[in-house]
N, C-alpha and C positions, 0 to 999 in steps of 0.2 A: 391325161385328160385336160383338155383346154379349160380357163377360165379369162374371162375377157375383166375381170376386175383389177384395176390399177393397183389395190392395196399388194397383192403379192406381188409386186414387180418395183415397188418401193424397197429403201437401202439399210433402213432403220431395223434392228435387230427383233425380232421377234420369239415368242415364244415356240412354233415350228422351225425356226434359224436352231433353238436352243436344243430341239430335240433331234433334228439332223447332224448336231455335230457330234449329242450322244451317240447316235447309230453310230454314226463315223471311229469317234475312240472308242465305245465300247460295248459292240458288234454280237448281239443274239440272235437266238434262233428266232424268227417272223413267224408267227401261229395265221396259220390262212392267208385268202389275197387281200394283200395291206392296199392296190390300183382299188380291187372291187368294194375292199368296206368304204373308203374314200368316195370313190362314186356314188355307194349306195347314201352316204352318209350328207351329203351333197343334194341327194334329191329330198331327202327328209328335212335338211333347214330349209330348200328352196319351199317348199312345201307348206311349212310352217312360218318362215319369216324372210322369203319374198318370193310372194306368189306372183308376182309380175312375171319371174323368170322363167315360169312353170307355162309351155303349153299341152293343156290337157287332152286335145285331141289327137296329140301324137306323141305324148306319153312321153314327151324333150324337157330337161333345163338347158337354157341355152342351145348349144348347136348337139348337146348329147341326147343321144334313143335309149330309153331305158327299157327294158324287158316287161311285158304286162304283170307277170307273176312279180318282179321288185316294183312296179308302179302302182300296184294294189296294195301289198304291205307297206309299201311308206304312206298311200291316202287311210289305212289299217289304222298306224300307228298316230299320224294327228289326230282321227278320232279318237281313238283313246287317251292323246291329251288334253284337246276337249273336255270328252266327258268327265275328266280327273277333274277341272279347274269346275264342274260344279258343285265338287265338294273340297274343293282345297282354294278358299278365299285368297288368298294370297297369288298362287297361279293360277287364275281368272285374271286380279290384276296387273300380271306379267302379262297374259295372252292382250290384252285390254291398251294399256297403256306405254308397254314399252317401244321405245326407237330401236329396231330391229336392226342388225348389221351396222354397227353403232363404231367408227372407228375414232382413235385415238393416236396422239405422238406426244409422246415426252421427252422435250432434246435436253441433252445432258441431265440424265437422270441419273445421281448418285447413288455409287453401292460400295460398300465396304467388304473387303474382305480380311479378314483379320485386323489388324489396326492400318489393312492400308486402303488410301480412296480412289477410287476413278470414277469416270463417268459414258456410257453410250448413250446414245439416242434409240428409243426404245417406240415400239409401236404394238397395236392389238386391236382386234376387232372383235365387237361383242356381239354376240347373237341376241341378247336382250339388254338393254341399258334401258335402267328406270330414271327421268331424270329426276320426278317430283322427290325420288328416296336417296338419289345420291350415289347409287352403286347399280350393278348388273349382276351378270349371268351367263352362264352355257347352258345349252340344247346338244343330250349325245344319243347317240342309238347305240346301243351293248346289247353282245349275247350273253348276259345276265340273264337267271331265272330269281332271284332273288337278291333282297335289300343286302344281306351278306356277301353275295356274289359281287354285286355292283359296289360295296364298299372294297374289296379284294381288287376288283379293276381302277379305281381310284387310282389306288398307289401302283400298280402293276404298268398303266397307261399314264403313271403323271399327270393325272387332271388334279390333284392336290398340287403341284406347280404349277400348270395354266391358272388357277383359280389366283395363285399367291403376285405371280406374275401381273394380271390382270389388273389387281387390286393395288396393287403397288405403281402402278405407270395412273391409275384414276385417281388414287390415294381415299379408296371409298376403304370403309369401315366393317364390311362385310361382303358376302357372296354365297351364289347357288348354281346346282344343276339340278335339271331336271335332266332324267335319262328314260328312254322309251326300250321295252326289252324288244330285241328282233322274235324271238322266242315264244313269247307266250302274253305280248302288248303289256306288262305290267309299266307301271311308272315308278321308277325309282328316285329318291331327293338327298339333296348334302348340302345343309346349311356350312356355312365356313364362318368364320368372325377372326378379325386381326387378333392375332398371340395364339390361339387358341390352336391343339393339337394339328389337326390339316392344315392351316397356315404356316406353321413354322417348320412343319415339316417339305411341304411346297418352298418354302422362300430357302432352307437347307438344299435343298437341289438346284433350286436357279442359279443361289450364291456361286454353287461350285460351276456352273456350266456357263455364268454369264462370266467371269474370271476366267476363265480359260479362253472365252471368247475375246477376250478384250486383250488379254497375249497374243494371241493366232493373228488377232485381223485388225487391231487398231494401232 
């Protein structure tokens, strides 16, 4: 699937750089089409946080055609975020005041591994950065039916490392997701806070996978 934005075509290591090299060494079974959830998942942030890219009378982000049946569940699923943010204060003021697709580079960002130091240049793009609070956020869509379900894809899909990743290249203090079920429209959330169980369990996976990067490729 084409994407005409410059951030993917930059050299700076990313947290998707970090999960392709996982596939690479170490190679599981892919549950469904990983092309289709990407696309589908694709139209759901255009949707949400940049609707410019969205035209609605032909049912495109960008140069792609989505299906009527995926073009209704993803306008589905921002209603349901919506109407979540008017009882959840806090995501109102996500929906409200964040700088959407919010990117970032950190050159020579230090990591330790064991007692030994190196350094890459690191990059990430935030689907919500708050700047008044200091920190951001992701936007996911899961086939989640429930808060246990979607805490089970956390760790299963490494969004406890995107999240640690993230937070560590902006050096904010905290982090969320908001996740949208494909399923049954529920909204799922995972506060993060630096030290705290999902951060150090995220920042244990990067450590090993940005170390091996920095063997392989620098």
């Amino acid at each position: 699937m084409s994407n005409p934005d410059s951030y993917f075509q930059r050299t700076e290591v990313s947290n998707s750089d970090l999960t392709e090299l996982k596939n690479y060494l170490y190679p599981r079974a892919q549950y469904g089409d990983k092309e289709k959830a990407f696309k589908f998942g694709t139209l759901v942030d255009a949707l949400i946080t940049e609707n410019d890219r969205v035209r609605y009378d032909k049912r495109m982000v960008d140069d792609v055609v989505y299906s009527k049946e995926d073009f209704e569940l993803g306008l589905a699923m921002r209603k349901a975020l919506r109407k979540e943010a008017r009882r959840d204060p806090f995501l109102a003021q996500v929906l409200a005041k964040s700088d959407t697709q919010r990117f970032m580079v950190n050159k020579d960002q230090v990591f330790q591994y064991g007692n030994f130091d190196y350094t890459l240049d690191t990059r990430c793009k935030w689907d919500w950065w708050l700047p008044d609070f200091g920190f951001g956020g992701d936007l996911k869509t899961t086939f989640a039916e429930s808060q246990t379900q979607f805490n089970e894809a956390m760790d299963f899909f490494d969004w406890d490392r995107s999240r640690a990743w993230y937070m560590d290249i902006a050096g904010s203090q905290q982090d969320f997701i908001y996740a949208i079920s494909k399923k049954n429209l529920k909204i799922f959330k995972a506060f993060i806070f630096r030290d705290d169980a999902t951060y150090k369990r995220g920042k244990e996976k990067y450590d090993e996978l940005a170390f091996k990067w920095w063997m392989l490729f620098s």
